[in-house]
C-alpha positions in Angstrom: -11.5 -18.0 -6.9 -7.4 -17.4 -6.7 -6.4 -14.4 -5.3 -2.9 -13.0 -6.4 -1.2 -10.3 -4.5 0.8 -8.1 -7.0 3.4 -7.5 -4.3 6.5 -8.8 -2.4 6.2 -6.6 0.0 6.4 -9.1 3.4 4.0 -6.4 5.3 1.0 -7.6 2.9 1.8 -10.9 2.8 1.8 -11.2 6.5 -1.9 -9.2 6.9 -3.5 -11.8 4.6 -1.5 -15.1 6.2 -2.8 -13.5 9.5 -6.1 -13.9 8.3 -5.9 -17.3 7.2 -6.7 -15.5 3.4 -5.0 -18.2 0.6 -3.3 -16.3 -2.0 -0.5 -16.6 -4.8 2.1 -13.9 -5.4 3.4 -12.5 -8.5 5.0 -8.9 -8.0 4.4 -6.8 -10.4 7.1 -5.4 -12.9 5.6 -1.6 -13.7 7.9 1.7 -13.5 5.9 3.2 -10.6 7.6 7.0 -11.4 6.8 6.6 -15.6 3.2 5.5 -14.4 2.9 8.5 -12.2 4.7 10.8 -14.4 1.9 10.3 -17.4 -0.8 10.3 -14.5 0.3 13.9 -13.5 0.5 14.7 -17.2 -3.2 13.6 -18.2 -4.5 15.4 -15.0 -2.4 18.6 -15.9 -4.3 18.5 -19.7 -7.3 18.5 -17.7 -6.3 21.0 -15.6 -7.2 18.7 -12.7 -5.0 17.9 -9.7 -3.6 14.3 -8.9 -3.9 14.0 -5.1 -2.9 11.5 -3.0 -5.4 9.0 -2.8 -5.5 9.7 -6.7 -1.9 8.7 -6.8 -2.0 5.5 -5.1 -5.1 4.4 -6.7 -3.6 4.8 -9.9 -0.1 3.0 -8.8 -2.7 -0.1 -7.3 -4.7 0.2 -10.6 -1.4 -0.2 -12.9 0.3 -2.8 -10.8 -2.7 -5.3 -10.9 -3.3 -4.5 -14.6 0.4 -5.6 -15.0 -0.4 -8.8 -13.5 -3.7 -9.6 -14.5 -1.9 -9.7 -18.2 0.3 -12.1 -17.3 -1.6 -14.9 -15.7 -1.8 -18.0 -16.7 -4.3 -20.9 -15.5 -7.9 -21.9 -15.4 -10.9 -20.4 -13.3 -11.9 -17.0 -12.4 -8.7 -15.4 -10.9 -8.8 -11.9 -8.8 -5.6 -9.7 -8.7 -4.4 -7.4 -5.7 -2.4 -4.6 -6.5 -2.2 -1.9 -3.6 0.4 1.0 -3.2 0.9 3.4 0.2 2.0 7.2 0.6 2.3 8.6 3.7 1.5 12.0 3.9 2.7 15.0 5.9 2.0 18.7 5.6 -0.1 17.9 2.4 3.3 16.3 0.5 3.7 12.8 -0.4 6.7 10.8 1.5 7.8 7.7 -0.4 10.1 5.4 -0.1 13.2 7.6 1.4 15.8 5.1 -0.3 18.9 6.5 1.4 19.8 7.5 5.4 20.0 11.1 5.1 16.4 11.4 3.6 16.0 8.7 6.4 16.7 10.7 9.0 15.5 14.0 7.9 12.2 12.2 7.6 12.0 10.9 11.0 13.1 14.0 12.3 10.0 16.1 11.0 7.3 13.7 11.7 8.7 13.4 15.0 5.5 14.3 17.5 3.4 14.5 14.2 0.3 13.2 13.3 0.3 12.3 9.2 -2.0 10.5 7.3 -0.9 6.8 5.2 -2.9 6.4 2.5 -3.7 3.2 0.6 -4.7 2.2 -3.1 -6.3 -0.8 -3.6 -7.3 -2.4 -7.4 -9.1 -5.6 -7.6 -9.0 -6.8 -10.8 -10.9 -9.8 -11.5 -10.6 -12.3 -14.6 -13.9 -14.6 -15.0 -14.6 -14.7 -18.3 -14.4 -11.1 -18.9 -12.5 -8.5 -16.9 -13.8 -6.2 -14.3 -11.8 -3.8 -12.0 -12.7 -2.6 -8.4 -11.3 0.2 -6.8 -11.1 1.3 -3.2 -8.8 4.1 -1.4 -8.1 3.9 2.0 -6.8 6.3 4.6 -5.6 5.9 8.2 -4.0 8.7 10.6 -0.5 7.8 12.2 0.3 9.7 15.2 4.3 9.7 15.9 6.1 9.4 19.9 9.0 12.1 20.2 11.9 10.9 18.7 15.4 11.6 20.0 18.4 12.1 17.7 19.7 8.7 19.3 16.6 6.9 18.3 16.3 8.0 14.5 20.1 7.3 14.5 19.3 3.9 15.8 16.4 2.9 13.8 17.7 4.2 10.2 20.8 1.9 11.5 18.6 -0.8 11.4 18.2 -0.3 7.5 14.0 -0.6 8.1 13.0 2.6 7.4 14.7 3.4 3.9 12.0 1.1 2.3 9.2 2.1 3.1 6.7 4.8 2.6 7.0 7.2 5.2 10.2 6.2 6.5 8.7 3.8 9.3 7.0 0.1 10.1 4.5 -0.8 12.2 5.6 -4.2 12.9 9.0 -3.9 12.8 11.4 -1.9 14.5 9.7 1.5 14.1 6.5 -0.1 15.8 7.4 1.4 19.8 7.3 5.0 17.9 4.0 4.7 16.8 1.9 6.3 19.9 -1.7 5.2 18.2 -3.4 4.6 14.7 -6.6 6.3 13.9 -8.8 4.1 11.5 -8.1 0.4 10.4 -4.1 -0.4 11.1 -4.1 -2.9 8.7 -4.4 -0.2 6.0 -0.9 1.7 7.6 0.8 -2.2 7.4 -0.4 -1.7 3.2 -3.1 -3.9 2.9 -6.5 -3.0 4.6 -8.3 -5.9 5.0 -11.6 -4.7 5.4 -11.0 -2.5 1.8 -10.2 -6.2 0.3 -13.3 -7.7 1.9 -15.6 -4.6 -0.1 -13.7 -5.3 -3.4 -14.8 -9.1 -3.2 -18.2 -8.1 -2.4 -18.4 -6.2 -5.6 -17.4 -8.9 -7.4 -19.6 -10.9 -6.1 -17.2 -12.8 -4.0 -17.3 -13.8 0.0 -13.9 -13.6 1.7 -14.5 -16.4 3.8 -14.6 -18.6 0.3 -10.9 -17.6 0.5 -10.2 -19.0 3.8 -7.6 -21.8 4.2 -9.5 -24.7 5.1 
């Protein structure tokens, strides 16, 4: 079976090259705020609430489905798309895009433990399509940062891509003081979550092991 990661994003790439896992990548071209934006709006009709591990399960779901349409080739193919939130204080932090939100960012979760939530979305082509879902959820626990440091670190440029303003295996790695649950899941990909979705499907990840 290929296995195509609906993402650039080098974090993800890196988890699965770490585990020898061979995989294709074609990112994935979907408007992540429309596809929230109508989420919220079906919930609302429904007078239901879009939480967090709602949110990035439906972001993993539409990025994979944008994917899966567009691949081309033989064989049964099985597409990746995952999306992260961190969260803090029950509110979602994103991608913070610019320094101030940066640093305003690093400031509060300074000496905070928030949670990183992960969506994952398997969706698998063999003759027919099925889709797999799985949420995951780890707890980051944040050092004291100084003014110097966040100065520093949103120099750097690292942060301002990322969900929750911070990396684990970048620069932002030495203010992480411990993860609780899988830390593969806070780098965007958990692998254990990916090894559950090819179970479902009827797939062993060590079949996707580079020989």
């Amino acid at each position: 079976m290929r296995l195509i990661l609906a993402s650039t994003s080098p974090s993800r790439r890196a988890v699965l090259e770490a585990a020898h896992i061979v995989h294709e990548v074609l990112p994935s071209t979907v408007n992540e705020d429309a596809v929230l934006a109508r989420a919220e709006l079906e919930a609302a009709t429904r007078r239901a609430e879009l939480d967090l591990p709602a949110k990035v399960s439906v972001l993993a779901r539409a990025k994979a489905l944008d994917v899966a349409e567009r691949v081309r080739g033989d064989g049964p193919v099985a597409v990746l798309g995952c999306d992260s939130l961190f969260e803090l204080d029950g509110k979602a932090l994103g991608k913070p895009h610019t320094r101030a939100r940066a640093r305003k960012r690093l400031a509060a979760m300074s000496e905070r433990t928030g949670t990183l939530h992960t969506g994952h979305c398997l969706v698998v082509i063999d003759g027919e399509r099925r889709i797999f879902e799985e949420p995951r959820a780890s707890s980051v626990v944040v050092a004291k940062l100084t003014p110097a440091e966040i100065d520093a670190y949103v120099a750097t440029g690292e942060p301002l891509a990322v969900a929750g303003s911070f990396t684990l295996e970048g620069y932002g790695g030495p203010f992480i003081e411990r993860i609780e649950g899988d830390h593969h899941n806070v780098l965007g990909l958990s692998l254990p979550a990916l090894r559950s979705l090819l179970a479902q499907a009827g797939t062993d990840i060590t079949e996707l092991w580079a020989s």
